[in-house]
C-alpha positions as CSV (number, residue, x, y, z in Angstrom):
1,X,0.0,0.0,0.0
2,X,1.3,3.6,-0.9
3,X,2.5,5.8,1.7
4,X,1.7,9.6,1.6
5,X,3.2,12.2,4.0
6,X,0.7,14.3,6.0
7,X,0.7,15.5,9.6
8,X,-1.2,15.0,13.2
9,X,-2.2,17.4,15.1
10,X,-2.8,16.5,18.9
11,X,-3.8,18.4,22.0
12,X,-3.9,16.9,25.5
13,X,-6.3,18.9,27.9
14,X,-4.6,17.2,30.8
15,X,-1.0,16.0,30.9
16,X,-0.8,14.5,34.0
17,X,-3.7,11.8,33.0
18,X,-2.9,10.9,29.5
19,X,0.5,11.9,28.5
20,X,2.0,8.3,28.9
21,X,-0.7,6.6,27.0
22,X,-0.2,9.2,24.4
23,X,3.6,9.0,24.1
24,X,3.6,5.1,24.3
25,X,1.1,5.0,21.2
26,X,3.0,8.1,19.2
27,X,6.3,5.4,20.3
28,X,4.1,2.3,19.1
29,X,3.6,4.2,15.4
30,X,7.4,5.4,15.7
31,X,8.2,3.9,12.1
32,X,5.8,5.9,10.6
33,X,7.1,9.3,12.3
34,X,9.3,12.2,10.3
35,X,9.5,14.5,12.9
36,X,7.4,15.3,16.1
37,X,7.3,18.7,18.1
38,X,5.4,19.2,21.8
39,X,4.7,22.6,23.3
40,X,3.5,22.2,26.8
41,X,1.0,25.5,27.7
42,X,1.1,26.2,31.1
43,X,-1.2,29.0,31.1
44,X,-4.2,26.9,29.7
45,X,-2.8,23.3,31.3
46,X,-2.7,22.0,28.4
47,X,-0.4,20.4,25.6
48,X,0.3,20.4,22.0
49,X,1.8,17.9,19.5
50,X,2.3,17.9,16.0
51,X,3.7,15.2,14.2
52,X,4.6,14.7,10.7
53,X,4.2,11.3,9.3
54,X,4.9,9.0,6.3
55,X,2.2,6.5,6.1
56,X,-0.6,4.9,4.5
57,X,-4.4,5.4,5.4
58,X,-5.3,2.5,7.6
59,X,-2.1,3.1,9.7
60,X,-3.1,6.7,9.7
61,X,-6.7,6.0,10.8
62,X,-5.4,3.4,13.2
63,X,-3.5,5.9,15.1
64,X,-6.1,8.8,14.9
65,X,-8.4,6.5,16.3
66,X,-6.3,5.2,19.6
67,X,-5.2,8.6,20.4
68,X,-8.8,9.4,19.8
69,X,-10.3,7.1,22.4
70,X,-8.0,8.6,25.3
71,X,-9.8,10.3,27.5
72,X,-8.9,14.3,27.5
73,X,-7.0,14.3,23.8
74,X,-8.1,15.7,21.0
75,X,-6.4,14.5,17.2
76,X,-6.9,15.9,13.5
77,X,-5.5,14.6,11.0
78,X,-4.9,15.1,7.4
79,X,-2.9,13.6,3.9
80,X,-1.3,14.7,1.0
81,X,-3.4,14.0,-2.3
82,X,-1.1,12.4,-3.3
């Protein structure tokens, strides 16, 4: 299946609750992972992470959809066309 690059866009309302399970699914996807930036914001407790990624659709949905399901995050998503 064809790769495409694209990027994830992920904000965690609460760090302290769902930071682990977050990092340990962005580490489970690692393969698929260019490059990967966090900005904690301390003013509205909250974090950021964008990630760029090289990958195909399932695998893309696949992550989406776990991070997703935590409790507290938020994810968007989006491909190249092609």
């Amino acid at each position: 299946m064809q790769t495409r690059l694209g990027f994830v866009g992920i904000i965690i309302e609460n760090r302290q609750k769902s930071a682990e399970a977050v990092n340990r699914l962005i580490s489970e996807f690692g393969e698929k992972v260019v490059a990967r930036m966090g900005v904690p914001y301390r003013e509205k407790h909250c974090s950021i992470i964008t990630l760029v990624v090289d990958t195909t659709t399932d695998d893309l949905g696949a992550l989406t959809g776990k991070l997703g399901a935590i409790e507290g995050v938020t994810v968007k998503s989006a491909l190249a066309k092609n």
